[in-house]
N, C-alpha and C positions, 0 to 999 in steps of 0.2 A: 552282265551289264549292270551300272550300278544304279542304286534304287531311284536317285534325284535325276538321270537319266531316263528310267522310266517311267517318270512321275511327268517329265516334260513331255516324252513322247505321248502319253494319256492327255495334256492339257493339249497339245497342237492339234489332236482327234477328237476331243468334244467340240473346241473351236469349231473345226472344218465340219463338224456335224450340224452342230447348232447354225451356222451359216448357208445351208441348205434349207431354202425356205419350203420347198418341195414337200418335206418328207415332217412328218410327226414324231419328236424321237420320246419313247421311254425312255428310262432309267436302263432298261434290259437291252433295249438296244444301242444305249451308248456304251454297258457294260460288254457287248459282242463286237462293236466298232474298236473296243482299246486293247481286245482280247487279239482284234484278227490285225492288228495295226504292231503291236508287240510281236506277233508272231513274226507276220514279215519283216522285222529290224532285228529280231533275238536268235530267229529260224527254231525254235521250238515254241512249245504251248507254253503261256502264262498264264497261271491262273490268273483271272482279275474282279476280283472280289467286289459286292453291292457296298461295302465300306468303303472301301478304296475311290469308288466313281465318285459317292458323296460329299468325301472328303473334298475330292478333285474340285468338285463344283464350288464349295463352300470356298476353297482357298484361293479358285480363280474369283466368286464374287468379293472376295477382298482386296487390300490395298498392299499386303505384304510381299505381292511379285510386283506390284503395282500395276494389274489388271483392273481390278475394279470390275470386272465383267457383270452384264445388265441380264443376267441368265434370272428368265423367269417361269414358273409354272404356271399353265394353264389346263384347265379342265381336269383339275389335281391328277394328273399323271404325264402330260408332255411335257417337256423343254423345249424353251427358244432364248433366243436376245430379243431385249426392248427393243435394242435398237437394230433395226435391218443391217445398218451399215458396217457394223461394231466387228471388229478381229481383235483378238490379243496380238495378234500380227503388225497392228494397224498402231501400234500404240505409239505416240511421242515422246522423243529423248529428253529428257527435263536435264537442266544446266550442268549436274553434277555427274548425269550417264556420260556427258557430251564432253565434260573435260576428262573425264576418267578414260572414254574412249579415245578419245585426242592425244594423249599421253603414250595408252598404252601402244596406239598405230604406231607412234615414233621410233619406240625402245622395239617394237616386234621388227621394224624396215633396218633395224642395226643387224639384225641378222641374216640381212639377204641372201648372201654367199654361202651358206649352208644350206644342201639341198634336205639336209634333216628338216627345212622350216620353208622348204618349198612350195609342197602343198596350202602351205598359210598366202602364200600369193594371192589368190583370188577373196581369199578373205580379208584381208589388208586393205585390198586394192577395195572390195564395197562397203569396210568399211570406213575409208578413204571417204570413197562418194558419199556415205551417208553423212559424216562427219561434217561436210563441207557443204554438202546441203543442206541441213540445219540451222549450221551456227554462222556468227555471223562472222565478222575479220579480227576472231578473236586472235590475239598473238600463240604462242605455243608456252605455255607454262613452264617445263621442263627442256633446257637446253643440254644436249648429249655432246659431248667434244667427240668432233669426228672430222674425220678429211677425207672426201670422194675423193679426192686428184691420190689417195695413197696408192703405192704402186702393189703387187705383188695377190693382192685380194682375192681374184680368180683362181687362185690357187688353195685357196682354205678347204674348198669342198671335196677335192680328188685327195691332197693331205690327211683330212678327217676321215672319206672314206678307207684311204688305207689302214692307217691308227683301228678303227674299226673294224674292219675285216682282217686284219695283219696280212697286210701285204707288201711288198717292197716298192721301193720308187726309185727310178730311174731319175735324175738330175742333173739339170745344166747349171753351174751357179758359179756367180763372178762376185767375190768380196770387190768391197772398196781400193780394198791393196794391190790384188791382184791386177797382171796383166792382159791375162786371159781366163779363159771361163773353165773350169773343170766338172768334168762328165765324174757322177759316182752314184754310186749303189748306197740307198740308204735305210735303215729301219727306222719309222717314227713312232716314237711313245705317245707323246702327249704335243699340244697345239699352247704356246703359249705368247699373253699380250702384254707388253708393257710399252708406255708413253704412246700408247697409241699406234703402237706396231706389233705387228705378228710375227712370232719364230718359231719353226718346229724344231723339237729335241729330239735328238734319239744319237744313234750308232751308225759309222760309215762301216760296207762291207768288211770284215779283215782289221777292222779297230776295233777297243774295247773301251775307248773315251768316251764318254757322253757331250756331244758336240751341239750345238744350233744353229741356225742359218734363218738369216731373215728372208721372208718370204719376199721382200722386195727386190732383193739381189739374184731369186731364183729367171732364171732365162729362159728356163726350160724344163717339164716335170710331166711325167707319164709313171703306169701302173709297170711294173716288171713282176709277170707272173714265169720267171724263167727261176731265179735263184728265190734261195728256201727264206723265208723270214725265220729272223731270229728270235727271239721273242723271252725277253728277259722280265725278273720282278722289277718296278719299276713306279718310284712313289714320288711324284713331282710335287708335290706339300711338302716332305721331308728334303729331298734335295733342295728346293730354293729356299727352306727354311732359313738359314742364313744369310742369304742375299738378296740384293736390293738391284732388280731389273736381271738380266741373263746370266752374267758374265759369274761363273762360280769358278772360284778359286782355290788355291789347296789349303789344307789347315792353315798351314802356316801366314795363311793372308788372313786368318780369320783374327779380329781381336775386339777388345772391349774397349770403346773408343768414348770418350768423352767433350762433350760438345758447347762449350756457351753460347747461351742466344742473349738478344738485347731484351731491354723490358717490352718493344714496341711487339717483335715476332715472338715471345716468349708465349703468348697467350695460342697464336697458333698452332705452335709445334707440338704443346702442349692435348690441343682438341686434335690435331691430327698427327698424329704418331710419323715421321719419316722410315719406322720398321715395329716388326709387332715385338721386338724386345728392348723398344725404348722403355727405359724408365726414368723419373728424376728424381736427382741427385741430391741437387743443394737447391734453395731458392735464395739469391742474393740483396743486399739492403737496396741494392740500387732498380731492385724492379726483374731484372735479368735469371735467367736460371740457368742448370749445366745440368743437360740430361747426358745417359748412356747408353750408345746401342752398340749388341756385340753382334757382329758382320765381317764379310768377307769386304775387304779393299779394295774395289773393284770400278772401274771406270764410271759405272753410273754413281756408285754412291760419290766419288769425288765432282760429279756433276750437279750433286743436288747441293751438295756445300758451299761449290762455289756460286749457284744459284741463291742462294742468302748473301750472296756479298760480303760486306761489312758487319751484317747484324749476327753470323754466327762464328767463332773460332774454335778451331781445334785446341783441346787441352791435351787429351794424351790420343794415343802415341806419337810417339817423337818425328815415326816414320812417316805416319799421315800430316803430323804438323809441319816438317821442312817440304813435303812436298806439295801443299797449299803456297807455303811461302813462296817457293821456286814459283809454280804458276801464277800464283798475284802476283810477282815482283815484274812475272813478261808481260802481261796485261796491263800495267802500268807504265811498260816499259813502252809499249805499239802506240799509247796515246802519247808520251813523250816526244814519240820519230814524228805526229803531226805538225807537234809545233817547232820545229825542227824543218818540215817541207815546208 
């Protein structure tokens, strides 16, 4: 157990001593209350040293847990609280515990669907209540981009549990393309998110491709403890190192692509990287810069360029630049058929 853990469970035990108005405590008996209070959390003897109790006392009559505790001597050998009513238990969230808490309840309810953070339920949920008892209609400081209405979700925790235990999973799952749902046998590696969607990686039975499937197209997903998991090295940092969202491609789709942005997006792209092997290039007189990422050519990455519009072009290659062209020229062309109807 580790020491700042046992340091807390000694202050929760002088607390609950000192709040017994009943009983007269020494020093030696509060040093016997943290000794038989340790034992039953640690399940062996701790020693608990006349240093250690005093310290206890001295840190909780401070400000540095923000206890402040009113622990006083009388008849130079007892402890008590001044105040009758007084708990460290009891203590008020001052404005900066209340948004820190506020925050971190938010980011901890992202992980609902993981039964790894299951257990944290009931403490979410009071520290929910306490949160909201307190304070007043503060707004929430930190906004998390998240969609309840996503599909597929209920599924991250039996996914994870396999990934974890290596075990195979049985699979109903219907691509967009398809016109029916296909049953397969799968290994999963690793759980991965991008734009706010979930995919698991791994290997179908009898293939040796490293394939994905978005969790929201899965129909159907149960544990197969009948056929053997396969269980390969498997380093998902190094595989998507090169790519930008799922879709990894072969060398040959890999290149070093160069990009102009305008002066307005330039300072963005700039603070946030579209891949960790941006670098820039040139800075141009007109404000504008041309950075380079070298990447796999892959439907997301054509997604996020056409997402800048107008403000970013491809310089090289030839290949990604006619086929921007091709796509803005039908984009252009669908508004054309409007005026036209």
């Amino acid at each position: 157990m580790a020491q700042n853990k046992n340091a807390l469970i000694r202050y929760k035990t002088i607390d609950k001593c000192l709040q017994n108005r009943y009983k007269e405590w020494t020093l030696d008996d509060l040093i016997e209350a943290c000794s038989e209070a340790l034992y039953e959390y640690e399940g062996r003897d701790i020693n608990v040293s006349k240093r250690s109790v005093q310290l206890d006392i001295q840190m909780m009559r401070s400000d540095k847990l923000g206890y402040n505790a009113p622990i006083v001597v009388y008849n130079k050998k007892y402890y008590k609280y001044d105040d009758d009513n007084y708990s460290i238990m009891n203590i008020p969230l001052n404005e900066n515990d209340m948004s820190i808490l506020s925050e971190t309840v938010e980011m901890l309810k992202q992980f609902k669907d993981f039964s790894l953070f299951s257990e944290l339920g009931g403490i979410i949920k009071r520290l929910e209540d306490k949160v909201y008892s307190e304070k007043t209609n503060q707004p929430c400081i930190i906004h998390f981009d998240k969609n309840e209405n996503l599909k597929g979700l209920q599924h991250l925790d039996i996914i994870y549990q396999a990934i974890l235990k290596e075990v195979c999973l049985n699979v109903k799952y219907q691509s967009f393309t398809a016109k029916k749902p296909t049953h397969i046998v799968f290994y999963p590696y690793i759980l991965k998110e991008f734009n706010n969607r979930w995919f698991m990686v791994g290997k179908r039975k009898n293939n040796r491709v490293i394939l994905n499937f978005a969790l929201d197209r899965i129909m159907e997903i149960d544990y197969n403890f009948v056929d053997e998991y396969i269980k390969e090295p498997f380093d998902g940092e190094k595989y998507y190192k090169d790519t930008i969202g799922v879709t990894v491609m072969n060398k040959k789709q890999l290149y070093e692509c160069h990009l102009k942005v305008n002066k307005i997006n330039a300072p963005y792209v700039l603070t946030k990287p579209i891949h960790q092997s941006q670098k820039l290039v040139e800075e141009l007189e007109d404000g504008s810069v041309i950075i380079s990422v070298y990447v796999h050519i892959n439907y997301e990455f054509e997604r996020i360029i056409l997402g800048f519009g107008d403000s970013m072009e491809v310089i090289k290659p030839w290949t990604l630049k006619s086929r921007m062209k091709w796509r803005l020229k039908k984009a252009y062309l669908n508004y054309e058929k409007e005026k036209e109807d």
